[in-house]
PDB file with SEQRES, HELIX, SHEET and CRYST1 records, atoms N, CA, C and O in Angstrom:
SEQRES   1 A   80  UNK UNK UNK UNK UNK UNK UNK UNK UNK UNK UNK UNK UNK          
SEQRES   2 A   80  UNK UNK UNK UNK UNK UNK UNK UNK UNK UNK UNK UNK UNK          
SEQRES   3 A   80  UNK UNK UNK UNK UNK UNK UNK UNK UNK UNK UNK UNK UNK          
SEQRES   4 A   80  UNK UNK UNK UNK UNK UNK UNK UNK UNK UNK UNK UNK UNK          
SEQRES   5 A   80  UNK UNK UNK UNK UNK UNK UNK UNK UNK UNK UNK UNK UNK          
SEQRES   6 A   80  UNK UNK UNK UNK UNK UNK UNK UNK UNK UNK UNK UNK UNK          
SEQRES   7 A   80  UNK UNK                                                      
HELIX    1 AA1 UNK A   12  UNK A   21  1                                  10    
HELIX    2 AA2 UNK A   30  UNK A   41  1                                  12    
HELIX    3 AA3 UNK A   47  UNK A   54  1                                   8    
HELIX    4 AA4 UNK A   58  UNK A   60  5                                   3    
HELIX    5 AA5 UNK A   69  UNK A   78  1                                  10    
CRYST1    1.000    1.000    1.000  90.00  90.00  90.00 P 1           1          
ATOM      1  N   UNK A   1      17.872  -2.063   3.643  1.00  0.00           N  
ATOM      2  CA  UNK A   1      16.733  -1.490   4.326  1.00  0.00           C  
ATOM      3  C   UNK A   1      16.616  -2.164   5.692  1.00  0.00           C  
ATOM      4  O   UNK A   1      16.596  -3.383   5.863  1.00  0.00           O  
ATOM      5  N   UNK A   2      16.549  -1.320   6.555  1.00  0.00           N  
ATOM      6  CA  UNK A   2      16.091  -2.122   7.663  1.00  0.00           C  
ATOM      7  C   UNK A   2      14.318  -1.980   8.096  1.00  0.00           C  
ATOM      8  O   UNK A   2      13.311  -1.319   7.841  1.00  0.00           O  
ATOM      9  N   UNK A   3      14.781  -3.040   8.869  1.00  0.00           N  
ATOM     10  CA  UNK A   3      13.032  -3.775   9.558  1.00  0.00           C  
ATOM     11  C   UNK A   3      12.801  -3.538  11.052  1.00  0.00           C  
ATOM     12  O   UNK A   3      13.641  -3.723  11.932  1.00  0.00           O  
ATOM     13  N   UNK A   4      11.674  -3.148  11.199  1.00  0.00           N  
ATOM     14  CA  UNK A   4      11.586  -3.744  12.726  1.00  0.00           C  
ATOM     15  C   UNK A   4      10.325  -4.227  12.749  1.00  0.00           C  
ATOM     16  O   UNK A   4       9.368  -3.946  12.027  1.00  0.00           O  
ATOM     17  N   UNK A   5      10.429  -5.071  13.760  1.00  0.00           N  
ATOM     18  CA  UNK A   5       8.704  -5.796  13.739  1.00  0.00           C  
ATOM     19  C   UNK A   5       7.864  -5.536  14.897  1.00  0.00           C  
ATOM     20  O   UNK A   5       8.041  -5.322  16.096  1.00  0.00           O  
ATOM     21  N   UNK A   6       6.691  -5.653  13.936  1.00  0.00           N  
ATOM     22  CA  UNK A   6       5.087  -4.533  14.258  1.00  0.00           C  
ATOM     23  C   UNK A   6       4.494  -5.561  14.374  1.00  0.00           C  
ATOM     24  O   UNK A   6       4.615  -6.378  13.461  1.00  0.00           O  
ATOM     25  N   UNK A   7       3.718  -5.860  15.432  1.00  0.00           N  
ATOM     26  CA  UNK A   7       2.917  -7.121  15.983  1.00  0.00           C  
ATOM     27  C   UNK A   7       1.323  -6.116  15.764  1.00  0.00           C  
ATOM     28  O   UNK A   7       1.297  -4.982  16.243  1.00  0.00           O  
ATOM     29  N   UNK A   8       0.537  -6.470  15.289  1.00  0.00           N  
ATOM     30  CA  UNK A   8      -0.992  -6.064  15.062  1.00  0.00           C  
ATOM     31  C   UNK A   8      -1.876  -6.714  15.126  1.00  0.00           C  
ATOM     32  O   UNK A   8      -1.977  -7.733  14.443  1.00  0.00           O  
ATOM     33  N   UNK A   9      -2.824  -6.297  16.010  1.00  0.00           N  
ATOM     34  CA  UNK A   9      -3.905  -7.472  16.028  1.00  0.00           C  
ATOM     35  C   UNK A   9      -5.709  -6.857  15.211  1.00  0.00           C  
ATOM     36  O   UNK A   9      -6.413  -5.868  15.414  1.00  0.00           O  
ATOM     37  N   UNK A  10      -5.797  -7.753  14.526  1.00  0.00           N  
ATOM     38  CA  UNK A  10      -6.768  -7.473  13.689  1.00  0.00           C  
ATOM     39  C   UNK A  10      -8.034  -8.375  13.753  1.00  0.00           C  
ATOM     40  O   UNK A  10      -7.762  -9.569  13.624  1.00  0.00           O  
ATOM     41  N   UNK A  11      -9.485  -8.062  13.939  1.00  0.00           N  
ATOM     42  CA  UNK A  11     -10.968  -8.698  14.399  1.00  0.00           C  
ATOM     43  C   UNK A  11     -10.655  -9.670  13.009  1.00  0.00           C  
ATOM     44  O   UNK A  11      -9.965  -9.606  11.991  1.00  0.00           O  
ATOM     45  N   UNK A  12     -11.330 -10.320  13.459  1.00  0.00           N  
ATOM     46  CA  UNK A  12     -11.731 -11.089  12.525  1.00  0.00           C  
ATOM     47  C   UNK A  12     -12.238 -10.416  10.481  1.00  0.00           C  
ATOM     48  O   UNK A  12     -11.765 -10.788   9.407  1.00  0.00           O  
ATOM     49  N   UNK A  13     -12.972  -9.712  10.688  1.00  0.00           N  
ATOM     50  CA  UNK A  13     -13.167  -9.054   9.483  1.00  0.00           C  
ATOM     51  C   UNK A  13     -12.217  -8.610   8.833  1.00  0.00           C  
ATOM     52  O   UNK A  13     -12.056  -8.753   7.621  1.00  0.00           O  
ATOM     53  N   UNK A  14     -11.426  -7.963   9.678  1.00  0.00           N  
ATOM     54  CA  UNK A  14      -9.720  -7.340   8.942  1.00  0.00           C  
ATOM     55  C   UNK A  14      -9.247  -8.084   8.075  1.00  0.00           C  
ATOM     56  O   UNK A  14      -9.028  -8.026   6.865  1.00  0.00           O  
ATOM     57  N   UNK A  15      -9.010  -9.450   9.635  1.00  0.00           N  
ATOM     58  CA  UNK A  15      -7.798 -10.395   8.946  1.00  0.00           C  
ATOM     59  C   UNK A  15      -8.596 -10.959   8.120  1.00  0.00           C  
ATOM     60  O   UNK A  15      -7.733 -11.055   7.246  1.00  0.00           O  
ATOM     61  N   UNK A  16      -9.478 -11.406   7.650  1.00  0.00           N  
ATOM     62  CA  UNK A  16     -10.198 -11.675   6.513  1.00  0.00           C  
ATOM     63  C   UNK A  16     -10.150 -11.000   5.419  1.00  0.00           C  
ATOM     64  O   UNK A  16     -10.069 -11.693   4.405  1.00  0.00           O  
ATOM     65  N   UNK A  17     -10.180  -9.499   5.229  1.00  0.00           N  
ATOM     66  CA  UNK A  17     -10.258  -9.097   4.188  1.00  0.00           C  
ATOM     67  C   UNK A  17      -8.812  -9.308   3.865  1.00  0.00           C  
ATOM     68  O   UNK A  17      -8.431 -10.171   3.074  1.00  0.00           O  
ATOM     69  N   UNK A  18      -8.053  -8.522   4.480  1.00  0.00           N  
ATOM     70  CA  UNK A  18      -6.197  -8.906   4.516  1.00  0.00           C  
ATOM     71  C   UNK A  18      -6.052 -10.220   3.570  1.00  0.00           C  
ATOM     72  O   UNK A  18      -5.556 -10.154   2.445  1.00  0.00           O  
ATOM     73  N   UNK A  19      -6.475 -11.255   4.072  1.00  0.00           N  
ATOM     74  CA  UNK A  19      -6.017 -12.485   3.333  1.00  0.00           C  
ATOM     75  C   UNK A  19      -6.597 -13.088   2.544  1.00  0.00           C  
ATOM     76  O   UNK A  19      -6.170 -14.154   2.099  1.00  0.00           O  
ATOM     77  N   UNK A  20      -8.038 -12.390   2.075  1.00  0.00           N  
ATOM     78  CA  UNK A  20      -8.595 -12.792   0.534  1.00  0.00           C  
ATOM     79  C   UNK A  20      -7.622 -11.615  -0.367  1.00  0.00           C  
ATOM     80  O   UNK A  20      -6.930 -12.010  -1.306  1.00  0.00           O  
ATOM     81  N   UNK A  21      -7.651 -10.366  -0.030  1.00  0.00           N  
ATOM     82  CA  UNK A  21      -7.386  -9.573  -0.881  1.00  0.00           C  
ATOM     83  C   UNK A  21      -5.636  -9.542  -0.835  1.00  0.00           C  
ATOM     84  O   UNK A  21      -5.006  -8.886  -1.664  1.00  0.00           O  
ATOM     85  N   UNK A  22      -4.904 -10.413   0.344  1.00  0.00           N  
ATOM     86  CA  UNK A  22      -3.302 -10.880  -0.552  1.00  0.00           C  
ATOM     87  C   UNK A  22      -3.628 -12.166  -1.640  1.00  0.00           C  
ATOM     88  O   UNK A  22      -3.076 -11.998  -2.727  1.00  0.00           O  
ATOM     89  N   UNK A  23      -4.263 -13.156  -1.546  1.00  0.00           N  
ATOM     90  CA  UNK A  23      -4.671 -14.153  -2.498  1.00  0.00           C  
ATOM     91  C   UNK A  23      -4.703 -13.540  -3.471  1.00  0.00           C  
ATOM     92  O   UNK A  23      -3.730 -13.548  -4.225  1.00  0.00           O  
ATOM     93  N   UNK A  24      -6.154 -12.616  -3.834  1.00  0.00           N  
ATOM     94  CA  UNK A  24      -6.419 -12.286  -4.828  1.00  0.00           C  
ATOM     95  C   UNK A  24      -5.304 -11.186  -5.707  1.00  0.00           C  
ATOM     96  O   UNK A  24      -5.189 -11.126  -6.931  1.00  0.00           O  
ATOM     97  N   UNK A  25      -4.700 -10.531  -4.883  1.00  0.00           N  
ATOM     98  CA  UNK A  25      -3.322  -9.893  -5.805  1.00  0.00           C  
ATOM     99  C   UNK A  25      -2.483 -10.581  -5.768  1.00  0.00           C  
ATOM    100  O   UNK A  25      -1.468  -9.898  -5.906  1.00  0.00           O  
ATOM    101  N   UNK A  26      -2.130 -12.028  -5.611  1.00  0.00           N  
ATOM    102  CA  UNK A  26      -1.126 -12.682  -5.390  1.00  0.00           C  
ATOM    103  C   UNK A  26       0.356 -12.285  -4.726  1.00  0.00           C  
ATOM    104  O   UNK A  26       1.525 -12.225  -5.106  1.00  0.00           O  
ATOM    105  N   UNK A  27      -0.432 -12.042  -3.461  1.00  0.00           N  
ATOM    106  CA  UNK A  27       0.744 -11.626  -2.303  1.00  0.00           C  
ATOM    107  C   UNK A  27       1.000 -13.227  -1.901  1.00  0.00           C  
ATOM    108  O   UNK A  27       0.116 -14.083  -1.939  1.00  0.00           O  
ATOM    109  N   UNK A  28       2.417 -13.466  -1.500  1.00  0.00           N  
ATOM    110  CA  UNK A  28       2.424 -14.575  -0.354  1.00  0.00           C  
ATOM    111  C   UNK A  28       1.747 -14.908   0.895  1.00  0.00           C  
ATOM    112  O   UNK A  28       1.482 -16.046   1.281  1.00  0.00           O  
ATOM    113  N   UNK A  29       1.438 -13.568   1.619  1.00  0.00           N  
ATOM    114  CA  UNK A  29       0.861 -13.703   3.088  1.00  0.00           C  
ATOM    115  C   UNK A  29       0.172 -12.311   3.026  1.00  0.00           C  
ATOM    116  O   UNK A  29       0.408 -11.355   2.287  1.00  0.00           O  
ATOM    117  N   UNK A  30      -0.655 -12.456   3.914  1.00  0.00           N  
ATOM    118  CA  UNK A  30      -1.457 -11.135   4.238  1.00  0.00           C  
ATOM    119  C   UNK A  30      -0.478  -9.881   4.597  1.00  0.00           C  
ATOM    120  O   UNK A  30      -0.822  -8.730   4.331  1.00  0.00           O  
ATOM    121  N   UNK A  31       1.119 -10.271   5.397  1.00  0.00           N  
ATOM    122  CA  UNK A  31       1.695  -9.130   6.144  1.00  0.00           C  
ATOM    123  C   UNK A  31       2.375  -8.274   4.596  1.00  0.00           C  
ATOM    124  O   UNK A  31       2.552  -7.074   4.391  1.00  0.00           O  
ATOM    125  N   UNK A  32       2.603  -9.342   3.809  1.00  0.00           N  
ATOM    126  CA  UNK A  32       3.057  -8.950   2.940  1.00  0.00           C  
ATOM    127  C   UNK A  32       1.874  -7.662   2.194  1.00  0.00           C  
ATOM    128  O   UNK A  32       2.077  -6.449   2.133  1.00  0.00           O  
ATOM    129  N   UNK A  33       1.249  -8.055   1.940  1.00  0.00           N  
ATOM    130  CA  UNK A  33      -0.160  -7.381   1.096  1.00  0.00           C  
ATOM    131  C   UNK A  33       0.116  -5.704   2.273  1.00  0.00           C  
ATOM    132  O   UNK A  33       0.514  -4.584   1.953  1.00  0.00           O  
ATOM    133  N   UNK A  34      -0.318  -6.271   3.635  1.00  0.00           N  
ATOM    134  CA  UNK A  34      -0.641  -5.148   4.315  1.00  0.00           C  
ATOM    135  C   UNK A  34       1.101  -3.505   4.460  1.00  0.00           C  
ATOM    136  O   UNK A  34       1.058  -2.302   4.716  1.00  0.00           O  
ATOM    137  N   UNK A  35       2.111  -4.336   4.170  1.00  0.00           N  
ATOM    138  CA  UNK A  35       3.515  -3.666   3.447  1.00  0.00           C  
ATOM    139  C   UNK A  35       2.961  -3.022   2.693  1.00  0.00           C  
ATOM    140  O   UNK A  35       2.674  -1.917   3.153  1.00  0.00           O  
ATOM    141  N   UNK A  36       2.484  -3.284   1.140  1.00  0.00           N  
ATOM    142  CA  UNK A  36       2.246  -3.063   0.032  1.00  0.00           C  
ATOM    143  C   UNK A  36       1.465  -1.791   0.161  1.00  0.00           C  
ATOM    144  O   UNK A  36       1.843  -0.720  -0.313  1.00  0.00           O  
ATOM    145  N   UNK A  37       0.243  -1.986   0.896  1.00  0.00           N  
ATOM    146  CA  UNK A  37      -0.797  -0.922   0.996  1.00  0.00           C  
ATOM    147  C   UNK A  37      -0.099   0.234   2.072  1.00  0.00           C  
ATOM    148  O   UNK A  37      -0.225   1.417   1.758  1.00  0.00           O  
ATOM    149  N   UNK A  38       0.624  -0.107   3.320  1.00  0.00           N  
ATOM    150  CA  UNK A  38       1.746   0.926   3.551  1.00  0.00           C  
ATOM    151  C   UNK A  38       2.531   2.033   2.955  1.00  0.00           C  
ATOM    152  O   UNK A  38       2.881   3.188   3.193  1.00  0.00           O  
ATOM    153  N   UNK A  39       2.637   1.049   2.009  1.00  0.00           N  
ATOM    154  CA  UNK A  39       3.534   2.086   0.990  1.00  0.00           C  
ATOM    155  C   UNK A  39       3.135   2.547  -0.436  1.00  0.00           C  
ATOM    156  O   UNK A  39       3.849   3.152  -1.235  1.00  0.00           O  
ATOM    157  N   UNK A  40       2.051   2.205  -0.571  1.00  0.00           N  
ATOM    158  CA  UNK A  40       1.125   3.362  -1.753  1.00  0.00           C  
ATOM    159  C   UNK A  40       0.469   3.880  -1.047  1.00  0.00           C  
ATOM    160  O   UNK A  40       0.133   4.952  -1.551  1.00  0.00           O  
ATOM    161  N   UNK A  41      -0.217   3.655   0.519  1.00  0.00           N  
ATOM    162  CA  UNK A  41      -0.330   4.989   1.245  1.00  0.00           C  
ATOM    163  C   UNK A  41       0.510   6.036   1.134  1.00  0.00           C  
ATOM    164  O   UNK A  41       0.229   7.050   0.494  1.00  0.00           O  
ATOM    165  N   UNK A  42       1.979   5.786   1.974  1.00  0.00           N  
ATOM    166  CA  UNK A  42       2.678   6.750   2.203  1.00  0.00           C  
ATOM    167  C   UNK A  42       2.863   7.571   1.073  1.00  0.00           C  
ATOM    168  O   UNK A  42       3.032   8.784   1.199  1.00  0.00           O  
ATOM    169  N   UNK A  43       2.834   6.763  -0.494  1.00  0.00           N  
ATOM    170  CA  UNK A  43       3.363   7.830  -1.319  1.00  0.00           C  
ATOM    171  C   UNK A  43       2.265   8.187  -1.851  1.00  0.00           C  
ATOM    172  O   UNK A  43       2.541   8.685  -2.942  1.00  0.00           O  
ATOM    173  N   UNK A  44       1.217   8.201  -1.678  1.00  0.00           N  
ATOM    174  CA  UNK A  44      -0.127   9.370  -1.547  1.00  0.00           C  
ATOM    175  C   UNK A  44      -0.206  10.521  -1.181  1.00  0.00           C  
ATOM    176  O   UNK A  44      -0.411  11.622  -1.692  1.00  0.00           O  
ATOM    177  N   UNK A  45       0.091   9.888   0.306  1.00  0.00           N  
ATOM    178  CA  UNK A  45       0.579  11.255   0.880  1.00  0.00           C  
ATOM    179  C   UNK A  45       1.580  11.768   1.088  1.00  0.00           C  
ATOM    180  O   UNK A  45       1.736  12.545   2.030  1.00  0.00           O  
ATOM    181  N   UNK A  46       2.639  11.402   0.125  1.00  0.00           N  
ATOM    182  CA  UNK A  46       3.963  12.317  -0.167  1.00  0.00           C  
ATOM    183  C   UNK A  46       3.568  13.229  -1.568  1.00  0.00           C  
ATOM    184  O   UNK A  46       3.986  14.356  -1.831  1.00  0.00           O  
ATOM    185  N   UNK A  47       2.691  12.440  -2.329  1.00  0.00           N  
ATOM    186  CA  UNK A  47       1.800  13.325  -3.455  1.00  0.00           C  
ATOM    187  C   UNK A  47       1.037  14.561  -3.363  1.00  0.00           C  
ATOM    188  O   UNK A  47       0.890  15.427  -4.225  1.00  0.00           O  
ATOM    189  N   UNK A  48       0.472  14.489  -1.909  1.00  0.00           N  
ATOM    190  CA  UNK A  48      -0.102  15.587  -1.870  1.00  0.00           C  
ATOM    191  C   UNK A  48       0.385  16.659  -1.019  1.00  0.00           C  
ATOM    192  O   UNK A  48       0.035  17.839  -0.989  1.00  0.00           O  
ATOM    193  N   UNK A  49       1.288  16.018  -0.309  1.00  0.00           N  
ATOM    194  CA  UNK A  49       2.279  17.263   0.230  1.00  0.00           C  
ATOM    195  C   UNK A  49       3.278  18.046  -0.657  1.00  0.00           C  
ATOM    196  O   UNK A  49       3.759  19.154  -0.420  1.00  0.00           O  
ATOM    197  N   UNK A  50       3.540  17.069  -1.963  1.00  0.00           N  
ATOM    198  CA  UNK A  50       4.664  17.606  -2.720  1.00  0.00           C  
ATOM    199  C   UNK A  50       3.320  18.864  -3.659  1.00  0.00           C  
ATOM    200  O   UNK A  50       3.520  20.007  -4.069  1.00  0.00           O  
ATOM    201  N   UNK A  51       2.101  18.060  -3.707  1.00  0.00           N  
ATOM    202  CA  UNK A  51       1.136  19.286  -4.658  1.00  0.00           C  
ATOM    203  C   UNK A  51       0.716  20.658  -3.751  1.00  0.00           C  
ATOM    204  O   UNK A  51       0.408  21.763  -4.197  1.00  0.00           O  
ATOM    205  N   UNK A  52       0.808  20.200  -2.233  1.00  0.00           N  
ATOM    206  CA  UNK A  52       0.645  21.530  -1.283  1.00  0.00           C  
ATOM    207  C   UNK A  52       1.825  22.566  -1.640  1.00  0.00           C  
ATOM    208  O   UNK A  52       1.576  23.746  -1.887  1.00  0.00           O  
ATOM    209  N   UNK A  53       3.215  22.002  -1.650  1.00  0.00           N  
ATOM    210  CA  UNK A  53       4.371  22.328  -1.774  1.00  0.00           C  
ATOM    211  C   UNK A  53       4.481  23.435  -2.991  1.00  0.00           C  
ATOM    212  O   UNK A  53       4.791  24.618  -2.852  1.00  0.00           O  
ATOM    213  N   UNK A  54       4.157  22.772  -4.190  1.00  0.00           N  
ATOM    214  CA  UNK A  54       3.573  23.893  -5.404  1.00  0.00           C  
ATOM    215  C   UNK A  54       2.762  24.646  -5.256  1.00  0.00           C  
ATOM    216  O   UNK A  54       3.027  25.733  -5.768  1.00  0.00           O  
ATOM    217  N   UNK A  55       1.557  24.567  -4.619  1.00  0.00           N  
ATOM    218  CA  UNK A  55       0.283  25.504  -4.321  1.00  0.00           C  
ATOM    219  C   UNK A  55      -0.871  25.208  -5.504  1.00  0.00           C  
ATOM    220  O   UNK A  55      -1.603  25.948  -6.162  1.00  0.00           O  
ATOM    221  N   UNK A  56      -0.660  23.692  -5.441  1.00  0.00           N  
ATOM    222  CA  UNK A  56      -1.548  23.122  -6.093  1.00  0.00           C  
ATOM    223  C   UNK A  56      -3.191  22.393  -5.301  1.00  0.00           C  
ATOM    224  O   UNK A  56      -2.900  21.986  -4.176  1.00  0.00           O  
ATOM    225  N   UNK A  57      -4.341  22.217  -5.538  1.00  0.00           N  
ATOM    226  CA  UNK A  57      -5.075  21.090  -4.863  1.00  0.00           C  
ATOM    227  C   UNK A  57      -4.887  20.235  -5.162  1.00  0.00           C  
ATOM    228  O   UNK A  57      -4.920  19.786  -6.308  1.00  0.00           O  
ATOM    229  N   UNK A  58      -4.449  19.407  -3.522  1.00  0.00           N  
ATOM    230  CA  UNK A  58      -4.232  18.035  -3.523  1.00  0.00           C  
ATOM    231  C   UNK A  58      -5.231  17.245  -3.822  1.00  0.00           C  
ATOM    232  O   UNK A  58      -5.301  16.053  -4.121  1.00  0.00           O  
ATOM    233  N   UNK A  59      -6.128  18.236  -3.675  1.00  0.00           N  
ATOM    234  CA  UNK A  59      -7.467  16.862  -4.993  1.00  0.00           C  
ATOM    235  C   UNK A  59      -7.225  16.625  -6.574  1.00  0.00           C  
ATOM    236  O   UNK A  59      -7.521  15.646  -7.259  1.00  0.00           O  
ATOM    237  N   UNK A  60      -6.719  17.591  -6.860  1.00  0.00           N  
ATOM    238  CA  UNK A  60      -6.103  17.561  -8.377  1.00  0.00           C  
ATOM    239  C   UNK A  60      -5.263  16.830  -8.770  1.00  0.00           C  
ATOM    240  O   UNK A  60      -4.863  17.033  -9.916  1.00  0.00           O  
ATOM    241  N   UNK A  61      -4.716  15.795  -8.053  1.00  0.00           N  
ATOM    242  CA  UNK A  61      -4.087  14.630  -8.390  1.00  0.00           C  
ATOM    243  C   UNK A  61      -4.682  13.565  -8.731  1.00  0.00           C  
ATOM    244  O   UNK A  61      -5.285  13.058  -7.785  1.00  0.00           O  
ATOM    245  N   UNK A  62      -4.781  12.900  -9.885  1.00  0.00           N  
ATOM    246  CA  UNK A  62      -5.451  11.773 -10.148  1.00  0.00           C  
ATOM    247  C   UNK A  62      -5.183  10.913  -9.694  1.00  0.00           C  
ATOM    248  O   UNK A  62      -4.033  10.526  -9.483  1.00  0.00           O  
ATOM    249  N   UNK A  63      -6.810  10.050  -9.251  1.00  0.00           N  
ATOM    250  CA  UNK A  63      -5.958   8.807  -8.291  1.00  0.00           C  
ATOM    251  C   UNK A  63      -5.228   7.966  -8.996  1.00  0.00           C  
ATOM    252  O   UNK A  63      -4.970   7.951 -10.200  1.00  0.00           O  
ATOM    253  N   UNK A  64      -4.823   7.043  -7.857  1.00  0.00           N  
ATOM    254  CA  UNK A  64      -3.832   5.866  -8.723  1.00  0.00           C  
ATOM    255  C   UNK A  64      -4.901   4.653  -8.717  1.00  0.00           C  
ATOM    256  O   UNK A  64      -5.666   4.319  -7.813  1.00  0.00           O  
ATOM    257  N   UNK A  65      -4.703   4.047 -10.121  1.00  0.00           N  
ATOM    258  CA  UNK A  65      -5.552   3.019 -10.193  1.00  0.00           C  
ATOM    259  C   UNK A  65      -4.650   1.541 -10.034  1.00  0.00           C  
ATOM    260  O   UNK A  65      -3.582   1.260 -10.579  1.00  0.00           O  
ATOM    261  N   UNK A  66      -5.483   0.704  -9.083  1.00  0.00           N  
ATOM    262  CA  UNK A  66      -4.611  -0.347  -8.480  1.00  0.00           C  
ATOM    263  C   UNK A  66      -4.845  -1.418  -9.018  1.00  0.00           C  
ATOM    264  O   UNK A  66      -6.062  -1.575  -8.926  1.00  0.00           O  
ATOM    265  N   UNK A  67      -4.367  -2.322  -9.568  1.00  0.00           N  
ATOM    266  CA  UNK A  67      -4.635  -3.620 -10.659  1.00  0.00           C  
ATOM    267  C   UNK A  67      -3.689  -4.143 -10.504  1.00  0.00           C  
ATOM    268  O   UNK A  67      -2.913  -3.590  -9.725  1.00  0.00           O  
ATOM    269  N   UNK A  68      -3.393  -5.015 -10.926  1.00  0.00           N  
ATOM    270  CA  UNK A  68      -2.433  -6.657 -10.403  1.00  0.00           C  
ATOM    271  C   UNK A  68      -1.028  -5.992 -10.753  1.00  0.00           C  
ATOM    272  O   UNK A  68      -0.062  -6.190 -10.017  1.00  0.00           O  
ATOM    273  N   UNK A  69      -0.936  -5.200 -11.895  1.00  0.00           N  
ATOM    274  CA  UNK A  69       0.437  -5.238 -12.541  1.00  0.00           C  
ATOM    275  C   UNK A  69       1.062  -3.764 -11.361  1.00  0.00           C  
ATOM    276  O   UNK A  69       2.260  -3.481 -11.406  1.00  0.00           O  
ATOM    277  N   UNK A  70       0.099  -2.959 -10.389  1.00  0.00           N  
ATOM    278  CA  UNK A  70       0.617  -1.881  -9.538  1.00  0.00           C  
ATOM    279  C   UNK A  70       0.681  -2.513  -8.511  1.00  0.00           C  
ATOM    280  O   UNK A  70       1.299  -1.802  -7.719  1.00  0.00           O  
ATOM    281  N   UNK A  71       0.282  -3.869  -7.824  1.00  0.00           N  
ATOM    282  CA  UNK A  71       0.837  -4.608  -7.066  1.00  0.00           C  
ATOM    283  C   UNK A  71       1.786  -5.290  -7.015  1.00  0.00           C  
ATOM    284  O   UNK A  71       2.470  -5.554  -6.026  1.00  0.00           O  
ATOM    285  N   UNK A  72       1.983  -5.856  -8.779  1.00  0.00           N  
ATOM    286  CA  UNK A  72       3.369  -6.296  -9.001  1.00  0.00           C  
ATOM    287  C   UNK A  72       4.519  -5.608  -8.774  1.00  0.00           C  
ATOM    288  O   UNK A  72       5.532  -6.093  -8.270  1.00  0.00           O  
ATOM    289  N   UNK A  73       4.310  -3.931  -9.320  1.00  0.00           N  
ATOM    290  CA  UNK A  73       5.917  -3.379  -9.297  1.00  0.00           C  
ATOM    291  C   UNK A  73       5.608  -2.840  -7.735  1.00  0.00           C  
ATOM    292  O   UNK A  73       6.655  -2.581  -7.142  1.00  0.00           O  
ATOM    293  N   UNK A  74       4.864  -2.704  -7.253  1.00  0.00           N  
ATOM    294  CA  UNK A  74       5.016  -2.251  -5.528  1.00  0.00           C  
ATOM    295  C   UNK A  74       5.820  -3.462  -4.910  1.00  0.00           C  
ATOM    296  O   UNK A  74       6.864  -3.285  -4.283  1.00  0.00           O  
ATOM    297  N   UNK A  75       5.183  -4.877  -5.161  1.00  0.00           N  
ATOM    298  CA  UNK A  75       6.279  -6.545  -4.470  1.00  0.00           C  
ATOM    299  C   UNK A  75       8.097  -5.670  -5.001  1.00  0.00           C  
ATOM    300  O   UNK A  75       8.982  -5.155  -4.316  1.00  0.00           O  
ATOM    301  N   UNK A  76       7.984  -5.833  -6.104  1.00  0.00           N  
ATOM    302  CA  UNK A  76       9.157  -5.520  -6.981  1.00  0.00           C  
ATOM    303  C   UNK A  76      10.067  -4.140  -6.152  1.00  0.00           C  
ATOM    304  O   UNK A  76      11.187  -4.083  -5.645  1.00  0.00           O  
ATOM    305  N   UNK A  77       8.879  -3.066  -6.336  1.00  0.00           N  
ATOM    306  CA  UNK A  77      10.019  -1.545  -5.188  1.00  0.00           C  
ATOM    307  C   UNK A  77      10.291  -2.359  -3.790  1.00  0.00           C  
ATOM    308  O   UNK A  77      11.376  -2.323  -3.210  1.00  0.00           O  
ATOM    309  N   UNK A  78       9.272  -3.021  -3.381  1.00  0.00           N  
ATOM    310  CA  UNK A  78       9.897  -3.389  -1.620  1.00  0.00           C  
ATOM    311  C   UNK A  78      10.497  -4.124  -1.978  1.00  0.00           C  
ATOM    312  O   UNK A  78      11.491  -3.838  -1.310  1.00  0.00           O  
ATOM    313  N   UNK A  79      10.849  -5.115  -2.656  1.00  0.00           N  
ATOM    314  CA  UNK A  79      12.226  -6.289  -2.745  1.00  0.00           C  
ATOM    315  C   UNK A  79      11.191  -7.387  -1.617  1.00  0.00           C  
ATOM    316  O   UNK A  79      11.490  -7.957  -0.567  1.00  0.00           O  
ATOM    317  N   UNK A  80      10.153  -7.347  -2.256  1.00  0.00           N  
ATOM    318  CA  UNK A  80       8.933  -8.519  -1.809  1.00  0.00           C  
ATOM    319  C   UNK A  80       9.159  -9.560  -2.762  1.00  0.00           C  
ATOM    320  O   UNK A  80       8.462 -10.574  -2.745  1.00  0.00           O  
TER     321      UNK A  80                                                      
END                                                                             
């Protein structure tokens, strides 16, 4: 996989929440955590384009519920 690097600057409140809430899922670092949430974004919204795709409502997808062990295999898919 390749990388390129994304410099972001975040108020104070951000980077705060960022780095209680990598602690509390036991991310290494906040950039890491903020990866993580990248990419159960994106495949959200690859969910609801694939349910547009059928001619389904994309509200009719149940959300995903996020708990330590869907942070674990998200570290685990990125090779975090």
């Amino acid at each position: 996989m390749n990388t390129e690097t994304l410099e972001i600057t975040l108020n104070e409140q951000a980077a705060s929440f960022a780095a209680e809430s990598a602690a509390a899922e036991g991310f290494s670092s906040p950039a890491e955590y903020v990866i993580a949430v990248i990419a159960a974004e994106r495949r959200r919204v690859q969910l609801k384009e694939l349910a547009r795709a059928e001619n389904k409502d994309p509200e009719s997808i149940p959300p995903i519920r996020v708990t330590k062990e869907f942070w674990e295999a998200e570290r685990r898919a990125l090779g975090l």
